[in-house]
C-alpha positions, -999 to 999 in steps of 0.1 A, spaced: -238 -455 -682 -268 -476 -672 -275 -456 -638 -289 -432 -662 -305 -449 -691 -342 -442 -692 -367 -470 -703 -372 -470 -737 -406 -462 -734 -404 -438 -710 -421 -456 -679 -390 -459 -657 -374 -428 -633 -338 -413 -640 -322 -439 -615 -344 -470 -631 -372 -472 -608 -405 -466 -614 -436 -458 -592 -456 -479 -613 -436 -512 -596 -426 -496 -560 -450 -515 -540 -458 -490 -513 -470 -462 -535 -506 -472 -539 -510 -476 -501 -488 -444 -486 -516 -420 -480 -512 -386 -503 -495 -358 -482 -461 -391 -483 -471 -390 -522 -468 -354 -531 -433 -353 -509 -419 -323 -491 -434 -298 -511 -466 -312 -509 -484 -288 -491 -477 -254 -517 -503 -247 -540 -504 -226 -570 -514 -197 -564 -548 -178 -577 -550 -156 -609 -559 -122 -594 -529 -125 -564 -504 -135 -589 -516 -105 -618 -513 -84 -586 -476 -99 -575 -466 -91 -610 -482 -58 -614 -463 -45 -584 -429 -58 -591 -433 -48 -631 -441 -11 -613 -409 -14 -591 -391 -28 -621 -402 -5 -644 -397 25 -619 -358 14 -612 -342 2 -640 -369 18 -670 -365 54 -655 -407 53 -659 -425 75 -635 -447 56 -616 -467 78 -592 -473 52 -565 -436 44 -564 -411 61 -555 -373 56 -543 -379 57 -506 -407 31 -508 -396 8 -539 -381 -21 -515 -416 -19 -500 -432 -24 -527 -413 -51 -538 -416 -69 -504 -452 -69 -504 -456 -81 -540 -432 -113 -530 -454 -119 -496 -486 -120 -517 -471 -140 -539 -460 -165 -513 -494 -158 -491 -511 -178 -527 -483 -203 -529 -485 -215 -492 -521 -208 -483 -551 -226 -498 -580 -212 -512 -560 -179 -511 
């Protein structure tokens, strides 16, 4: 079907149009460029290690049967929640 042939050398866009030949990309300013998601950010090494650690604890704590001293069954949720807000405090904040 030729709505979804690619270029053969892999310049064109699944429905055949490229950016390279759309003559308002090189004059939209950026934030139009990067779309709707343009203003997340990846976030930084220590906040995602500590997302992670967290919700490995939880994990770990529910489904492993490990004892982790800082969590327990009333608080686990908790946990949980705070490890996802951190996680989406780096995603949606800058310099975070």
């Amino acid at each position: 079907m030729a709505l979804f042939r690619r270029s053969l050398f892999g310049g064109g866009s699944l429905f055949g149009r490229s950016r390279v030949f759309d003559r308002d990309y090189d004059r939209a300013p950026v934030a139009t460029r990067a779309g709707y998601y343009g203003f997340l950010s990846a976030p930084s090494l220590p906040l995602f290690i500590v997302s992670i650690v967290m919700a490995a604890a939880v994990v770990l704590f529910r489904y492993g049967k490990v004892d982790v001293p800082v969590v327990t069954s009333a608080n686990a949720f908790e946990i949980l929640a705070i490890a996802y807000a951190i996680l989406v405090a780096g995603v949606v904040l800058r310099r975070f």
